[in-house]
PDB file of N, CA, C and O in Angstrom:
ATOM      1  N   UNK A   1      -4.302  19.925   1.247  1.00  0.00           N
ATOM      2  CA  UNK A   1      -4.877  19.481   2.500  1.00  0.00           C
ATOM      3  C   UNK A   1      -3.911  19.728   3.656  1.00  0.00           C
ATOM      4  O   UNK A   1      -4.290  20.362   4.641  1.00  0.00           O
ATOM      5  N   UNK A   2      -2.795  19.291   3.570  1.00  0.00           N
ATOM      6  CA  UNK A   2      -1.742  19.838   4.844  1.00  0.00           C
ATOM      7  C   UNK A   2      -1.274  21.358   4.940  1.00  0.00           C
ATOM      8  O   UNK A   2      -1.093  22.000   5.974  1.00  0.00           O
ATOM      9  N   UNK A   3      -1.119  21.789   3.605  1.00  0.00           N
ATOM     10  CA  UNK A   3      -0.733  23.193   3.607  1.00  0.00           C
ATOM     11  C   UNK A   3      -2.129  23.567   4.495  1.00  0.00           C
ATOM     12  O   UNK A   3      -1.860  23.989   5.619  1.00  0.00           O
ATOM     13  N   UNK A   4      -3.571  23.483   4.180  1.00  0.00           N
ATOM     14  CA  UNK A   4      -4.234  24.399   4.454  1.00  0.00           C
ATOM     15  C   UNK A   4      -4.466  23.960   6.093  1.00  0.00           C
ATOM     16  O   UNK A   4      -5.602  24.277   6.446  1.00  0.00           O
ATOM     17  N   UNK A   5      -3.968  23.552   6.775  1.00  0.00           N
ATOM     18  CA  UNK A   5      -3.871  22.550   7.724  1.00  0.00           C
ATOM     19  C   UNK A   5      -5.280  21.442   8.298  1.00  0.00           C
ATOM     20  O   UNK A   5      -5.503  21.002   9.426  1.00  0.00           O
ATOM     21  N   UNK A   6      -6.054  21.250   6.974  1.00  0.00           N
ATOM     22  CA  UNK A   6      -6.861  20.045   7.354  1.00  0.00           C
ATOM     23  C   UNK A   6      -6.505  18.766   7.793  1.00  0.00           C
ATOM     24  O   UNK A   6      -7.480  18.116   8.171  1.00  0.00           O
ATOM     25  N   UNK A   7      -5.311  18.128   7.875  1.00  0.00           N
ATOM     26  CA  UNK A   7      -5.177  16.971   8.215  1.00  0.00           C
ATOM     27  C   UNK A   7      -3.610  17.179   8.984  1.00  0.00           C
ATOM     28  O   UNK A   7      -2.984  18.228   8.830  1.00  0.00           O
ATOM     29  N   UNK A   8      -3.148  16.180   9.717  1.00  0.00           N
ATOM     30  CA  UNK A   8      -1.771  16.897  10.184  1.00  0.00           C
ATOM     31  C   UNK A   8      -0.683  15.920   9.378  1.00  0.00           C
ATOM     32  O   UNK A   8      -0.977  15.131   8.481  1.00  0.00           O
ATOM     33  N   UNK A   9       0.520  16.146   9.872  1.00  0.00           N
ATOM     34  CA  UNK A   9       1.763  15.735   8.876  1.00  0.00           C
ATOM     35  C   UNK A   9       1.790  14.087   8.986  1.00  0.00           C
ATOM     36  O   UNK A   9       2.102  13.502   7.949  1.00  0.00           O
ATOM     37  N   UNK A  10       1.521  13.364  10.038  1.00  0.00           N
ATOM     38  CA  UNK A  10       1.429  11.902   9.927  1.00  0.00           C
ATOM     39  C   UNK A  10       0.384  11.098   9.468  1.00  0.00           C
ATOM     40  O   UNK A  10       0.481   9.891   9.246  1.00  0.00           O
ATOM     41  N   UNK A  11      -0.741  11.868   9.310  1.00  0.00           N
ATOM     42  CA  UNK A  11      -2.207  11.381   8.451  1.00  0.00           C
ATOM     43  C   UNK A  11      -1.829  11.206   7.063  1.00  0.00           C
ATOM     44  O   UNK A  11      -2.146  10.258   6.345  1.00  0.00           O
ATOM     45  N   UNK A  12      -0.898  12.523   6.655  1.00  0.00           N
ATOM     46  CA  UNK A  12      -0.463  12.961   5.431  1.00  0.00           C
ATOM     47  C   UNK A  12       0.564  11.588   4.516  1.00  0.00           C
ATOM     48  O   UNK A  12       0.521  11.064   3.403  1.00  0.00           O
ATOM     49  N   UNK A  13       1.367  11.466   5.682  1.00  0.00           N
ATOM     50  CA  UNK A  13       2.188  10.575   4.877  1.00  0.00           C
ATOM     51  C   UNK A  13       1.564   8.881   5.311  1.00  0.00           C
ATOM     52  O   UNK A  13       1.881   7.899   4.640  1.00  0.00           O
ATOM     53  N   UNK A  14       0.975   8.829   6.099  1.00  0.00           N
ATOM     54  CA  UNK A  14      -0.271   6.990   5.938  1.00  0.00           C
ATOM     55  C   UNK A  14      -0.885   7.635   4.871  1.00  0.00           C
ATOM     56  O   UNK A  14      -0.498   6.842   4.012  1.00  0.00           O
ATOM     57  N   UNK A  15      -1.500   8.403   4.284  1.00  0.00           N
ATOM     58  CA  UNK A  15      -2.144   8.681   2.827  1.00  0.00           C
ATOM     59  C   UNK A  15      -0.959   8.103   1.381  1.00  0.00           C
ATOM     60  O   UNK A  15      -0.935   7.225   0.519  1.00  0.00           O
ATOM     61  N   UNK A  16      -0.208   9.127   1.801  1.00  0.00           N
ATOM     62  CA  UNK A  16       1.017   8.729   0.477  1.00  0.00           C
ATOM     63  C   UNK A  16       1.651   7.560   0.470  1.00  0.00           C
ATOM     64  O   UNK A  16       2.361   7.198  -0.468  1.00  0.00           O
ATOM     65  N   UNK A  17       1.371   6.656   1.868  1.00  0.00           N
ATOM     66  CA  UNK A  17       2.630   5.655   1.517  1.00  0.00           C
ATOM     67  C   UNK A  17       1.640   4.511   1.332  1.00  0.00           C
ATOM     68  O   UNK A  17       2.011   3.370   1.055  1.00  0.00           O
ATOM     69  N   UNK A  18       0.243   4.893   1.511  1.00  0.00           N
ATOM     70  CA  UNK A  18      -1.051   3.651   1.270  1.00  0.00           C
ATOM     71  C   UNK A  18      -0.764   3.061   0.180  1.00  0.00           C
ATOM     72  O   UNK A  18      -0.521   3.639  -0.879  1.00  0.00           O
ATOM     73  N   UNK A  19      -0.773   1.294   0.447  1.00  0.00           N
ATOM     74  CA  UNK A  19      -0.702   0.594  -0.815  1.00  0.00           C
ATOM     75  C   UNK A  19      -2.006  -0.371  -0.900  1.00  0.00           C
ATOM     76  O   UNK A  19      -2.174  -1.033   0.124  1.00  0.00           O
ATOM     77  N   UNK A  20      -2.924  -0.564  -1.895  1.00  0.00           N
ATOM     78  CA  UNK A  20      -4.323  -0.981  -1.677  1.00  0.00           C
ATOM     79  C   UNK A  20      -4.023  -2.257  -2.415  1.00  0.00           C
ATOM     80  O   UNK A  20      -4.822  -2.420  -3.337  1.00  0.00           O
ATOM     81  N   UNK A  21      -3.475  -2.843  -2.348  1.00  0.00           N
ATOM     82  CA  UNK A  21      -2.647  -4.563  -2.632  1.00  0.00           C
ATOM     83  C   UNK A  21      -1.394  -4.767  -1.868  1.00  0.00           C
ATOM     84  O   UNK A  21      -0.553  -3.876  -1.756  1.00  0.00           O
ATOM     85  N   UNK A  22      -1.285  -5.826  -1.397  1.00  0.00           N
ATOM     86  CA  UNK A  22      -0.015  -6.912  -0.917  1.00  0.00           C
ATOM     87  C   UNK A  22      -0.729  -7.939   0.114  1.00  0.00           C
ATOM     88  O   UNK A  22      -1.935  -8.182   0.062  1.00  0.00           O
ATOM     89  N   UNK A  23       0.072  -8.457   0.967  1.00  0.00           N
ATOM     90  CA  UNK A  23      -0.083  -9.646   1.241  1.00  0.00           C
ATOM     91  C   UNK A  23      -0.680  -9.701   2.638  1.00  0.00           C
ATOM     92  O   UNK A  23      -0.962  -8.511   2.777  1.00  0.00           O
ATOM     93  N   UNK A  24      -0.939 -10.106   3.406  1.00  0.00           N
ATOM     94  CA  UNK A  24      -2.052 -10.147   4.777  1.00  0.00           C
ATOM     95  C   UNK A  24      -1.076 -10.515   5.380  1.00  0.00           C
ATOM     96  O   UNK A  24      -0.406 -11.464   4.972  1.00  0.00           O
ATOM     97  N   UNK A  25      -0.765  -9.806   6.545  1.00  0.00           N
ATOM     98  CA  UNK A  25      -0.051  -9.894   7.692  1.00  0.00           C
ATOM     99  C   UNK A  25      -0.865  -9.786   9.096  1.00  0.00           C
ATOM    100  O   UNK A  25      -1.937  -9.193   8.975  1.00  0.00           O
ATOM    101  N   UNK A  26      -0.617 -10.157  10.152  1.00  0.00           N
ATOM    102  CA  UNK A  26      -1.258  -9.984  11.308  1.00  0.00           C
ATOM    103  C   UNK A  26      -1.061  -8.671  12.258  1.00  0.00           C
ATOM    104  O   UNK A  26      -0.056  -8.156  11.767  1.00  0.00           O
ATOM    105  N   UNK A  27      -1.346  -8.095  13.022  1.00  0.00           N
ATOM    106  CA  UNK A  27      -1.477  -7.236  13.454  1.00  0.00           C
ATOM    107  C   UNK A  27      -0.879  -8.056  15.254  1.00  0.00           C
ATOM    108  O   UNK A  27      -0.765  -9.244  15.559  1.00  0.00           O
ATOM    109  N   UNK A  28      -0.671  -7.008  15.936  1.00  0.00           N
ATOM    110  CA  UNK A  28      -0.408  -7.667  17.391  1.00  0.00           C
ATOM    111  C   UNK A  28      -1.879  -6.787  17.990  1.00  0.00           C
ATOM    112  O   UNK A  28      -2.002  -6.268  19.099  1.00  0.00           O
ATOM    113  N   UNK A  29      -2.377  -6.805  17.441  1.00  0.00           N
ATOM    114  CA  UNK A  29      -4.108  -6.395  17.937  1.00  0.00           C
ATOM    115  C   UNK A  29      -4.792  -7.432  17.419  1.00  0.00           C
ATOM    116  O   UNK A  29      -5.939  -7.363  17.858  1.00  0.00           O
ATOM    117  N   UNK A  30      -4.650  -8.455  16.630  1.00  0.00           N
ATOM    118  CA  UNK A  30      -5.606  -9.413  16.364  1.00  0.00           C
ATOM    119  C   UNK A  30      -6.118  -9.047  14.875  1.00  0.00           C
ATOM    120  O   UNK A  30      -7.058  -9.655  14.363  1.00  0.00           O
ATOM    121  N   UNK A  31      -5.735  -8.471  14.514  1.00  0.00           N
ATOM    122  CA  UNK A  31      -6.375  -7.577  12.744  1.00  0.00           C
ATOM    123  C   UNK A  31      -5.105  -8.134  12.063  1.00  0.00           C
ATOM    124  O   UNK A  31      -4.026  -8.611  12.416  1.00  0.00           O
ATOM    125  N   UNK A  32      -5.741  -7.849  10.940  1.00  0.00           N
ATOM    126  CA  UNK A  32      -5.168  -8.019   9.276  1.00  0.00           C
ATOM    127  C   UNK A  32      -5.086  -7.307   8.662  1.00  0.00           C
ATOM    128  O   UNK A  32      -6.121  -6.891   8.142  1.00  0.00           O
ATOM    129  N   UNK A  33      -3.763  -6.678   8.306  1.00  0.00           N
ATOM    130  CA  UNK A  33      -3.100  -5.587   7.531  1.00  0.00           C
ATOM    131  C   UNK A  33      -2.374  -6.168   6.301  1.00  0.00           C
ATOM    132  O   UNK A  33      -1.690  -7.176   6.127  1.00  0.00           O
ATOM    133  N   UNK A  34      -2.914  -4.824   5.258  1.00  0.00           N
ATOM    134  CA  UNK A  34      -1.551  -5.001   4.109  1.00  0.00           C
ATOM    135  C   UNK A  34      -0.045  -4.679   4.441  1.00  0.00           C
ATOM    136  O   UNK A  34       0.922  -5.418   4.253  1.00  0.00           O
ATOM    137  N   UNK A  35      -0.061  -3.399   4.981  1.00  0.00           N
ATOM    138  CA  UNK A  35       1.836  -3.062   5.167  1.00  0.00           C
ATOM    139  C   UNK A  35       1.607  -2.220   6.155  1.00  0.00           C
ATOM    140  O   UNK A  35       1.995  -1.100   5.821  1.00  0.00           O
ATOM    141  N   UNK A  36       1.180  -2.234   7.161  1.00  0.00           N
ATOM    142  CA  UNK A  36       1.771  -1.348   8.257  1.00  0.00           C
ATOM    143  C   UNK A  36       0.270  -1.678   9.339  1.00  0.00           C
ATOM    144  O   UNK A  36      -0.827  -2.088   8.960  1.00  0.00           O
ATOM    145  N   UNK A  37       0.826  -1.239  11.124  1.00  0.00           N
ATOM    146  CA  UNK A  37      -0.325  -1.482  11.711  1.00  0.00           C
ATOM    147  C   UNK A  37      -1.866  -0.149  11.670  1.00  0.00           C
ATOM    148  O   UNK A  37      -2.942  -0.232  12.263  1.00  0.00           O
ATOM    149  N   UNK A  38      -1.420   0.816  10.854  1.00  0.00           N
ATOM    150  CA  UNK A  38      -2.156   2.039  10.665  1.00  0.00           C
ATOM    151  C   UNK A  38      -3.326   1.891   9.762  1.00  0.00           C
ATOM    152  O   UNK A  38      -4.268   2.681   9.828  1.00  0.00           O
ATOM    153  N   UNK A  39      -3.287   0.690   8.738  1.00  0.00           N
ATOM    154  CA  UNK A  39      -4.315   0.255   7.921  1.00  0.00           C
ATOM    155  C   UNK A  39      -4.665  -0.850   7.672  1.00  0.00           C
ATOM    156  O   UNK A  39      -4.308  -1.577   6.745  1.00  0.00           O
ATOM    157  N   UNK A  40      -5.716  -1.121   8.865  1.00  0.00           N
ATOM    158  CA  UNK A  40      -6.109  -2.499   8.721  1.00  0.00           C
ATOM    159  C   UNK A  40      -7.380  -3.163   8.069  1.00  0.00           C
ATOM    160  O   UNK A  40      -8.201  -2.255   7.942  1.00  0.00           O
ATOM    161  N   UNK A  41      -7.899  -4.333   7.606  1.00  0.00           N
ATOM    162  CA  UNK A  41      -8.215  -4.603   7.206  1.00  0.00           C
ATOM    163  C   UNK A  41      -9.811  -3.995   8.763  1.00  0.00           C
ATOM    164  O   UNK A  41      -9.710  -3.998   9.990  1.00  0.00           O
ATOM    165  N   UNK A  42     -11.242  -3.517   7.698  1.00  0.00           N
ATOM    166  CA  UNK A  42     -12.284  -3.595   8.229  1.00  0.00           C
ATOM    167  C   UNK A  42     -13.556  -4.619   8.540  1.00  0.00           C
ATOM    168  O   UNK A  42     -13.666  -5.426   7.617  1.00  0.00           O
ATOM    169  N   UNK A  43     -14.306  -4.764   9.331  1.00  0.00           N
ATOM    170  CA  UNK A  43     -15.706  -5.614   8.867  1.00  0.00           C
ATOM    171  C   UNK A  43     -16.106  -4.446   7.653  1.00  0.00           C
ATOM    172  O   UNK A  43     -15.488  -3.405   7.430  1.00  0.00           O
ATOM    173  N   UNK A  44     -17.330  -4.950   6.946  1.00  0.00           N
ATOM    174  CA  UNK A  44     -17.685  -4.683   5.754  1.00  0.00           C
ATOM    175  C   UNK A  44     -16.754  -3.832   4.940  1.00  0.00           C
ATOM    176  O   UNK A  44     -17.238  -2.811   4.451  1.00  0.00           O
ATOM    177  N   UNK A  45     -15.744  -4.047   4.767  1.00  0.00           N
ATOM    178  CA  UNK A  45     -14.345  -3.389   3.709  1.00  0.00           C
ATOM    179  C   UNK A  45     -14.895  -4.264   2.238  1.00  0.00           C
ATOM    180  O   UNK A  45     -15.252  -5.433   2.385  1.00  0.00           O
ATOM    181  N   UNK A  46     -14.924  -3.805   1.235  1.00  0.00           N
ATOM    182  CA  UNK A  46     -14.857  -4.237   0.136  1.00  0.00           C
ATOM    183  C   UNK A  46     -13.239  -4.835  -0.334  1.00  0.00           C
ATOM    184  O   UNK A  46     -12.465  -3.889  -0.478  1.00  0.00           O
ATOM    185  N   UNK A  47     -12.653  -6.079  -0.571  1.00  0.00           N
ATOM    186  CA  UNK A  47     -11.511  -6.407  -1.043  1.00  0.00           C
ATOM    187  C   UNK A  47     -11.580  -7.575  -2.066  1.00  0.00           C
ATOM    188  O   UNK A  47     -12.670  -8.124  -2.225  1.00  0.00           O
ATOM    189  N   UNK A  48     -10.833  -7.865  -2.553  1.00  0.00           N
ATOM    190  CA  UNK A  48     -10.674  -8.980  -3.292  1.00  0.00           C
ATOM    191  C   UNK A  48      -9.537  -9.844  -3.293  1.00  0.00           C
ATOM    192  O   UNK A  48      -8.478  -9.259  -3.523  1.00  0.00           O
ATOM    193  N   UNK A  49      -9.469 -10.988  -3.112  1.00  0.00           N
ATOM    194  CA  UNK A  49      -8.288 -11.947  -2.776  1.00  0.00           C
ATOM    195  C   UNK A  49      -7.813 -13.054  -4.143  1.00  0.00           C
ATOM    196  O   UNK A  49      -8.553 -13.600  -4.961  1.00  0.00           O
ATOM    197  N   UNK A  50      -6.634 -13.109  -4.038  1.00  0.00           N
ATOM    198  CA  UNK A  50      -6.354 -14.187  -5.225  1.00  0.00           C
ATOM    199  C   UNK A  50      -5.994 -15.331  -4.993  1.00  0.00           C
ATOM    200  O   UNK A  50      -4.918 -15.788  -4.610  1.00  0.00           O
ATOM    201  N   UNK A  51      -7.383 -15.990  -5.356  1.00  0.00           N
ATOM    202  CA  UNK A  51      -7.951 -17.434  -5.144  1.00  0.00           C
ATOM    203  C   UNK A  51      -7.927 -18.264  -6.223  1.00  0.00           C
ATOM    204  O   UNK A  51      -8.297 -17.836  -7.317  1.00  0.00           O
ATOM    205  N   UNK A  52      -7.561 -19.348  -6.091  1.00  0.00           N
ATOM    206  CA  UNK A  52      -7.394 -20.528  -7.890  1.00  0.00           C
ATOM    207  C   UNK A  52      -7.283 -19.981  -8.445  1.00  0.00           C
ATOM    208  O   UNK A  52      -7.869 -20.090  -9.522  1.00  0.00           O
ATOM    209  N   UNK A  53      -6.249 -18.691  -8.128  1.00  0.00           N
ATOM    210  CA  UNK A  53      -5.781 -18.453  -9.375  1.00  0.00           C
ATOM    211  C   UNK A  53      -6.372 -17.192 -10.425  1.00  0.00           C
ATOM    212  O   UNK A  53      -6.173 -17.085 -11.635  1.00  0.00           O
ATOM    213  N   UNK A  54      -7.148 -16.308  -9.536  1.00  0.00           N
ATOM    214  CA  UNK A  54      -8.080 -15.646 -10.310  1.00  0.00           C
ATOM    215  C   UNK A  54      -8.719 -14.566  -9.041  1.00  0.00           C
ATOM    216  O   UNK A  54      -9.133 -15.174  -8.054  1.00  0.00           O
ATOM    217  N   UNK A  55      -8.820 -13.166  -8.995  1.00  0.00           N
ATOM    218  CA  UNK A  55      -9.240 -12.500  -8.005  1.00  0.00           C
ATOM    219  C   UNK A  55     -10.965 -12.479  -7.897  1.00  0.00           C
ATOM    220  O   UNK A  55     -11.754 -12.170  -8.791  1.00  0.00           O
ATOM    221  N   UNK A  56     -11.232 -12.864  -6.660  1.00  0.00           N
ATOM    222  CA  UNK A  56     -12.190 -13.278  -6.148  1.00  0.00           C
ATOM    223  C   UNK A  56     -12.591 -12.073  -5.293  1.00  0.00           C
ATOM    224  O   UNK A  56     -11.605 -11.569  -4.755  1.00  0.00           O
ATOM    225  N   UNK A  57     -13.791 -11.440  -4.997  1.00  0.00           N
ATOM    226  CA  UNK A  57     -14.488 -10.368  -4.570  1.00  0.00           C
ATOM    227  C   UNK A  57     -15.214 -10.528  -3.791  1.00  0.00           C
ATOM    228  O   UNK A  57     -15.806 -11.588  -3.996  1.00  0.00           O
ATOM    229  N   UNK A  58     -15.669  -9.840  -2.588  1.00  0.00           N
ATOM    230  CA  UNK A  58     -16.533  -9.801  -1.892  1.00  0.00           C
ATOM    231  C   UNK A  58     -16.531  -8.944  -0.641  1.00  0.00           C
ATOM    232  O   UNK A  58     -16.422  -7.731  -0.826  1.00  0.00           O
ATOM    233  N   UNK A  59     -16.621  -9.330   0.447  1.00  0.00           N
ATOM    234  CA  UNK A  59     -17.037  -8.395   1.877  1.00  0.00           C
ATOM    235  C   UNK A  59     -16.482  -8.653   2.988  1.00  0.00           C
ATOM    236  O   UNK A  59     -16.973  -9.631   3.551  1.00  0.00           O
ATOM    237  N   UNK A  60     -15.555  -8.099   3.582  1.00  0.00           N
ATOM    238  CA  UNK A  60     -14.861  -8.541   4.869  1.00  0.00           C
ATOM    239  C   UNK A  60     -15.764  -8.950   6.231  1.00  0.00           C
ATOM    240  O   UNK A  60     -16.784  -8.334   6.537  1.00  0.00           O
ATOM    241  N   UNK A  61     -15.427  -9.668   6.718  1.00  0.00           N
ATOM    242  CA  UNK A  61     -16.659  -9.929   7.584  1.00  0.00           C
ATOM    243  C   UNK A  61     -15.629 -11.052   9.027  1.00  0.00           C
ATOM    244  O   UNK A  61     -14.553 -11.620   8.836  1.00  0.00           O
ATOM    245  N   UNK A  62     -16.375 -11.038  10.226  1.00  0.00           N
ATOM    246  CA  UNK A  62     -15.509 -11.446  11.271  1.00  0.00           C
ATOM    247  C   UNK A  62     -16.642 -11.975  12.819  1.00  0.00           C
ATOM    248  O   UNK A  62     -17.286 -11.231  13.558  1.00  0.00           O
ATOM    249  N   UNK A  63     -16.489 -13.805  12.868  1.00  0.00           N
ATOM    250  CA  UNK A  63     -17.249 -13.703  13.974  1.00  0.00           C
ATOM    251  C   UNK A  63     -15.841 -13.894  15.198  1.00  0.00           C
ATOM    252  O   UNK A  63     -14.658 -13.577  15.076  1.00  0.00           O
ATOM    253  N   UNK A  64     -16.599 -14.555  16.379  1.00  0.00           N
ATOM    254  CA  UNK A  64     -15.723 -14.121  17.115  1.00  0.00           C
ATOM    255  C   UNK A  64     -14.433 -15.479  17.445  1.00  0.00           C
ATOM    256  O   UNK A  64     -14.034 -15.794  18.566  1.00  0.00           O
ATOM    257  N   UNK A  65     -14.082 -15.966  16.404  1.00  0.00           N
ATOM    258  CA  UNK A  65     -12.829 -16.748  16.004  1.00  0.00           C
ATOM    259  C   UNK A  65     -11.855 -16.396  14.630  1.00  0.00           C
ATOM    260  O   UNK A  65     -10.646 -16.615  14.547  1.00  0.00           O
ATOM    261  N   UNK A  66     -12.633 -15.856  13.700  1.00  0.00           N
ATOM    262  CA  UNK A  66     -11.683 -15.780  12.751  1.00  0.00           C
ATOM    263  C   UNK A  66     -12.120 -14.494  11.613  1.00  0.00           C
ATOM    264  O   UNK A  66     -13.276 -14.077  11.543  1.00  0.00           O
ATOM    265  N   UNK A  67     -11.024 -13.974  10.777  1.00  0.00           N
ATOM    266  CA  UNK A  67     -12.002 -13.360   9.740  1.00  0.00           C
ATOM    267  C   UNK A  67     -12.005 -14.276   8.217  1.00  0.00           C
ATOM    268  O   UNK A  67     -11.341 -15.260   7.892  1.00  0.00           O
ATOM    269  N   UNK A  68     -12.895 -13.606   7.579  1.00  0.00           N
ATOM    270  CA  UNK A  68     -13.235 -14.158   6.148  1.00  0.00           C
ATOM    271  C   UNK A  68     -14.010 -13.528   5.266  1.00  0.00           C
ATOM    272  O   UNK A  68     -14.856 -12.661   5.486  1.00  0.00           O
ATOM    273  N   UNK A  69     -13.725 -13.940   4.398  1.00  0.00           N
ATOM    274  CA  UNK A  69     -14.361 -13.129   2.904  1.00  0.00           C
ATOM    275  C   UNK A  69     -15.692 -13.592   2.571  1.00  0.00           C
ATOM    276  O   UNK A  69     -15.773 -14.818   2.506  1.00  0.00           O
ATOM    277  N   UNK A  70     -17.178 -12.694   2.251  1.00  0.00           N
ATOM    278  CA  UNK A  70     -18.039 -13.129   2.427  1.00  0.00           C
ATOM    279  C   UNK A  70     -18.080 -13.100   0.678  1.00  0.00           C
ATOM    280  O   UNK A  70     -18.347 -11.901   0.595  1.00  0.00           O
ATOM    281  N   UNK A  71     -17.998 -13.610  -0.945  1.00  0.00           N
ATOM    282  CA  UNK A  71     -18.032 -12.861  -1.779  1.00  0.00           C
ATOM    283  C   UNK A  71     -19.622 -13.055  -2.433  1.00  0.00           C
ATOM    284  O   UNK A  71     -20.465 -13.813  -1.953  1.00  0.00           O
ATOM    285  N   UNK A  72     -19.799 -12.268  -3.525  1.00  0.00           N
ATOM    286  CA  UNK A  72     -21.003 -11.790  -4.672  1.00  0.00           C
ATOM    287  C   UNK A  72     -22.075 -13.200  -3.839  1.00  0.00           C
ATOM    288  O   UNK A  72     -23.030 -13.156  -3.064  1.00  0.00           O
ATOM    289  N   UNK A  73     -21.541 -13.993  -4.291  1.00  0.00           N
ATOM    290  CA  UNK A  73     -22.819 -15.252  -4.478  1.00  0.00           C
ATOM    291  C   UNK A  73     -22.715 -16.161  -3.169  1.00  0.00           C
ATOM    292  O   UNK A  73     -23.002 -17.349  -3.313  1.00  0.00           O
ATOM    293  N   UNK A  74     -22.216 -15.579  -1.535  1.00  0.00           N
ATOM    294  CA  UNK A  74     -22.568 -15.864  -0.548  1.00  0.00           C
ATOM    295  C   UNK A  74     -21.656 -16.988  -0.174  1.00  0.00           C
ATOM    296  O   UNK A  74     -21.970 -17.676   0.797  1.00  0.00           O
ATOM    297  N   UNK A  75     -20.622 -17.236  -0.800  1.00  0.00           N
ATOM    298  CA  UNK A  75     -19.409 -18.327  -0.328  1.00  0.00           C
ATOM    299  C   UNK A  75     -18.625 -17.500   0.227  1.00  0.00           C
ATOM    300  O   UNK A  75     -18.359 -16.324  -0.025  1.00  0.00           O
ATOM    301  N   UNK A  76     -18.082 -18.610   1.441  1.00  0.00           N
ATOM    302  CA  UNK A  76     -17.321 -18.021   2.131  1.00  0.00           C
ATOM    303  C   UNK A  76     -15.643 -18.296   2.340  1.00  0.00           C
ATOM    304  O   UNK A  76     -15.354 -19.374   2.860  1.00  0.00           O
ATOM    305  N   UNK A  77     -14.665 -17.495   2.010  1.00  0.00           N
ATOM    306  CA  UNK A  77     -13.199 -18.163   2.247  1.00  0.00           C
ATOM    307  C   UNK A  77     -12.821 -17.297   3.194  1.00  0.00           C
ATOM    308  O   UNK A  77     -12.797 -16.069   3.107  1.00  0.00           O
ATOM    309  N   UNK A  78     -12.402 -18.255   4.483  1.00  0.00           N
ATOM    310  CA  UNK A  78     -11.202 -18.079   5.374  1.00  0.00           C
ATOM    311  C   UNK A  78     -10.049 -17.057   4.985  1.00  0.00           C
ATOM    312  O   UNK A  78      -9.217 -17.357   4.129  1.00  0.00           O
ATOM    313  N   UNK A  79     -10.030 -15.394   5.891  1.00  0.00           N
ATOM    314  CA  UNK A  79      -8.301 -14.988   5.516  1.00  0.00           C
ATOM    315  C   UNK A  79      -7.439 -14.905   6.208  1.00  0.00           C
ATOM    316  O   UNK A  79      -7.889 -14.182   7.097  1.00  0.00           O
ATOM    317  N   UNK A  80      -6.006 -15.247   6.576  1.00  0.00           N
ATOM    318  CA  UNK A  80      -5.235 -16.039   7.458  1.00  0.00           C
ATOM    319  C   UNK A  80      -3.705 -14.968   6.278  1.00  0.00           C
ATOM    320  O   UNK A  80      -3.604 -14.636   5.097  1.00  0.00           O
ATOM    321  N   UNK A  81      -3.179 -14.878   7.047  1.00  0.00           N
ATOM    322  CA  UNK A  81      -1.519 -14.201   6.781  1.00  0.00           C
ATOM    323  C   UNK A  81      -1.393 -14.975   5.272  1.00  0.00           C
ATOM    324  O   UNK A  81      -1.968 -15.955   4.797  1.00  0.00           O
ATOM    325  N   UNK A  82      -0.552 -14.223   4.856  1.00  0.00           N
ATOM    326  CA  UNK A  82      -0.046 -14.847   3.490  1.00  0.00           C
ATOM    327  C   UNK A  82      -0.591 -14.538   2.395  1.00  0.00           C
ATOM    328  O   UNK A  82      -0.051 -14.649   1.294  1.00  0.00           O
ATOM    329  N   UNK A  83      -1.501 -14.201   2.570  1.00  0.00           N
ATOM    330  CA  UNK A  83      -3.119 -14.066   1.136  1.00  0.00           C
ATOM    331  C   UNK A  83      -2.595 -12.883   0.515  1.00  0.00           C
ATOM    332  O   UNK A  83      -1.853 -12.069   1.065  1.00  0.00           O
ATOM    333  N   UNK A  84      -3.075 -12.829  -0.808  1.00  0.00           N
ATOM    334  CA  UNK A  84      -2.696 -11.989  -1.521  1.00  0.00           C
ATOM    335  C   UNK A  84      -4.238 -10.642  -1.617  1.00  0.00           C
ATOM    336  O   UNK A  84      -5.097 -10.922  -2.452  1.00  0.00           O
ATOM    337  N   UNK A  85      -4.347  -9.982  -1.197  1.00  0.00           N
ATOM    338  CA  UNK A  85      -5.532  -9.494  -1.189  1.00  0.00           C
ATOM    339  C   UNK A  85      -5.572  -8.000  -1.578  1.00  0.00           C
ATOM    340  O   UNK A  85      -4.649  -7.348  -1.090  1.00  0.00           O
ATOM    341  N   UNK A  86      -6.677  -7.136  -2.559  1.00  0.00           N
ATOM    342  CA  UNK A  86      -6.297  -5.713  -3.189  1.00  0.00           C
ATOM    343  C   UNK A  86      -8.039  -5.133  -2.474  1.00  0.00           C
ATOM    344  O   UNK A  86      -9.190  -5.402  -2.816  1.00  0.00           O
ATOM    345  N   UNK A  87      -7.530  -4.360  -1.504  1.00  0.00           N
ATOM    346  CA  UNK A  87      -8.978  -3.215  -1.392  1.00  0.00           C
ATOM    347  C   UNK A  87      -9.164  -2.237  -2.731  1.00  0.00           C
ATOM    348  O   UNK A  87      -8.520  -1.467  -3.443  1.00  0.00           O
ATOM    349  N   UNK A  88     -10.739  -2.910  -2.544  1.00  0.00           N
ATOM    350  CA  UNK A  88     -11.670  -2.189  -3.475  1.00  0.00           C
ATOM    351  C   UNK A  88     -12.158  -0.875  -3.220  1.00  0.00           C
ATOM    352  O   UNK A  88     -12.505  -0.772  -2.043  1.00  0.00           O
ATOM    353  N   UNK A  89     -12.333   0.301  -3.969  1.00  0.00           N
ATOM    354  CA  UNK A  89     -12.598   1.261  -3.164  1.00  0.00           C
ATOM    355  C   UNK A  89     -14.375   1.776  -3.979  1.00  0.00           C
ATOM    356  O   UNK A  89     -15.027   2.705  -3.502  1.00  0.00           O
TER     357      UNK A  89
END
């Protein structure tokens, strides 16, 4: 993909250094990132967070105070810095 020059050299390496688990950090834009401000968390992103203890699934979702996890069976948890959370792809 870079050799043939479809993408350029800094797309290239946010590809290689993507990690699709760690911990929720804030953004100085108001978003929620795993490790860097280049990949942030989306509305409807598929992720899963580890909740009691056990990874919990569902749908990123955001009104206009906070974001939160919408999962399978329509409960909703609050996500706030610290969370342990792995995008689903």
């Amino acid at each position: 993909m870079l050799d043939a020059g479809e993408i350029s050299k800094s797309q290239f390496k946010k590809l290689v250094n993507y990690e699709p688990e760690g911990i929720l950090k804030p953004t100085s834009h108001g978003y929620l990132t795993i490790n860097c401000e280049a990949s942030c968390l989306l509305k409807n992103s598929r992720v899963a967070i580890f909740f009691n203890g056990k990874w919990l699934s569902g749908i990123v979702a955001r009104d206009e105070r906070e974001w939160y996890l919408e999962d399978d069976g329509g409960n909703i948890v609050g996500l706030c810095p610290g969370i342990r959370v792995r995008v689903l792809l």
